[in-house]
N, C-alpha and C positions, 0 to 999 in steps of 0.2 A: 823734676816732678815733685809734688808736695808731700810729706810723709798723710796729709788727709786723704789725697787723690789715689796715693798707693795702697793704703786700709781699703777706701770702698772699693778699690777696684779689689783685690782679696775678700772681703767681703761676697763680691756676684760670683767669683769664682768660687768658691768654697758652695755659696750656695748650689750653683752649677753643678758640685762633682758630689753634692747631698741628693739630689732629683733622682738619680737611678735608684736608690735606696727606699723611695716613697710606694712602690707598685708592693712592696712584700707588707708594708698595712694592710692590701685588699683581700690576698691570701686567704684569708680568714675571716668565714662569713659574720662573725662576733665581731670582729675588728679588734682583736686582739693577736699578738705576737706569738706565735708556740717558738718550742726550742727548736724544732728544726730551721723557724723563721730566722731567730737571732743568730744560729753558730753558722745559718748558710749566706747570711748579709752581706755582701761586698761592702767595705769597711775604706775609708780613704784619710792619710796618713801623711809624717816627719817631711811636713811640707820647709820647701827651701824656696825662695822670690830670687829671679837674678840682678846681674847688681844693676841692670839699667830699669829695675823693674818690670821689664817688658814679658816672662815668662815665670811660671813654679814648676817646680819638679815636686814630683811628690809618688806618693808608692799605694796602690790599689790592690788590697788584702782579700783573699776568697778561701772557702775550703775545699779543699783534696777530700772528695766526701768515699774516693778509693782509698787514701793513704790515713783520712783522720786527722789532717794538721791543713795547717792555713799556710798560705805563700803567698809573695807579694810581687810584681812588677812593676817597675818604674815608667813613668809617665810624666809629660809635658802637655800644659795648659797656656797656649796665648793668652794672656791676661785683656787684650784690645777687646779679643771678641767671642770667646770662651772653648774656643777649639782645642780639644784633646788629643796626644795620641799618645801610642805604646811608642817605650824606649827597651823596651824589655818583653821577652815570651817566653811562656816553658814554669814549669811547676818550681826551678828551684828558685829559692827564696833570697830576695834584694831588697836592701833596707838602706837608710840613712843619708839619701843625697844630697850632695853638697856643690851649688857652682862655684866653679874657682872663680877669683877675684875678678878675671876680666872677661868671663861668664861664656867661655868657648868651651869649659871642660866642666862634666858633672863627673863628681869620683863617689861611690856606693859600698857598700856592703853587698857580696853575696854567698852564697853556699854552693855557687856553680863549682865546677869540675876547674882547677887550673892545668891547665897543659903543662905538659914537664914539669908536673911539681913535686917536691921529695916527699917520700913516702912515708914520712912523719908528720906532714903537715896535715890540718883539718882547722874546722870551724870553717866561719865566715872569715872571707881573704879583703882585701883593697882592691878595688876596682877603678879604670877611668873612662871615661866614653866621651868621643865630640858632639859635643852639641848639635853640630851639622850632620850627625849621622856616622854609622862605621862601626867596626866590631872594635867592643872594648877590652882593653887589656887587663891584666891582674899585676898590681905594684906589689904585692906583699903575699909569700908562703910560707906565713908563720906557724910554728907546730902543734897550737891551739886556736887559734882566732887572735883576729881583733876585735878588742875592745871598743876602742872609739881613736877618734882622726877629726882633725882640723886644718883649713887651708891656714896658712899663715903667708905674713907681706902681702905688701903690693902684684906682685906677679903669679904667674899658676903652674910656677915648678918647684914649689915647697909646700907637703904636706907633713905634717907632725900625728904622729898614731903611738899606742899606746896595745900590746898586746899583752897575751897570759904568760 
C-alpha cells in the first residue's frame, strides 16, 4: 500500500473519530465553548497504524466528572471503513498503544490493578492484549511505573521499556 494511500486513509479516520466532538459547539446558544464544554470533551489520542496498515489503535480520553480526572480506553478503528470499537472499559487509565511488529499484539500502559503484584509496585504497568480479542496480561510490576517501551526486531516477543 502507498505511504499516500495510508495518510488519506488516516486522514477520514482521524476525521471520523473528530465527529463526536462537533455536537458540544451546539451546547451553547452563543456558540461558544464554556469550561465545562472543554474539560468534559472526549479527546481522541497516541494513535498507532498496524503494520499492514489495515487498523489504528488509539486511546479515547473523558472525565470522571465524580473523581475529577480524565481516563482513557483503548480502541480499534478499521481504517477500510471507519468502524470503531472498545478494546478497553472501566475508569482506569490506558495509554500508549503499540502493535507489535506482526500486528497480532497491542502492548499499553495502564493504571489497572495487577493481580499478584508486590506490594511496592505502583504507577502505570506494561500491558499486552490480542488483537483478536482476550484478557490482557501485565508484563511489568515495577515499583514506580513505566516510563516508556518500544517493540524491537522483527518478531513480537521483545519489548525494551524503561522504568523509575
Amino acid at each position: 500500500m502507498s505511504s499516500l494511500r495510508i495518510a488519506s486513509r488516516i486522514a477520514v479516520v482521524a476525521l471520523l473519530l473528530a465527529v463526536p466532538t462537533w455536537p458540544v459547539l451546539a451546547q451553547n446558544a452563543a456558540g461558544y465553548w464554556t469550561m465545562d464544554d472543554i474539560l468534559g470533551a472526549e479527546s481522541a489520542g497516541s494513535f498507532d497504524i498496524s503494520p499492514d496498515g489495515r487498523y489504528v489503535v488509539w486511546t479515547k480520553s473523558q472525565l470522571d466528572r465524580e473523581k475529577g480526572r480524565r481516563y482513557a480506553n483503548l480502541w480499534v478503528t478499521r481504517v477500510e471503513d471507519g468502524e470503531s470499537w472498545a478494546l478497553t472499559q472501566g475508569k482506569d487509565s490506558f495509554g500508549s498503544p503499540r502493535f507489535s511488529p506482526d500486528g497480532r499484539l497491542i502492548a499499553f500502559t495502564s493504571s489497572r490493578e495487577v493481580p499478584d503484584r508486590s506490594p511496592d509496585a505502583s504507577g502505570s504497568q506494561l500491558w499486552v492484549l490480542r488483537m483478536a480479542g482476550g484478557e490482557a496480561w501485565a508484563l511489568t510490576t515495577t515499583a514506580r511505573g513505566l516510563r516508556q517501551f518500544e517493540w524491537k526486531g522483527e518478531s513480537s516477543d521483545t519489548i525494551v521499556f524503561t522504568a523509575q
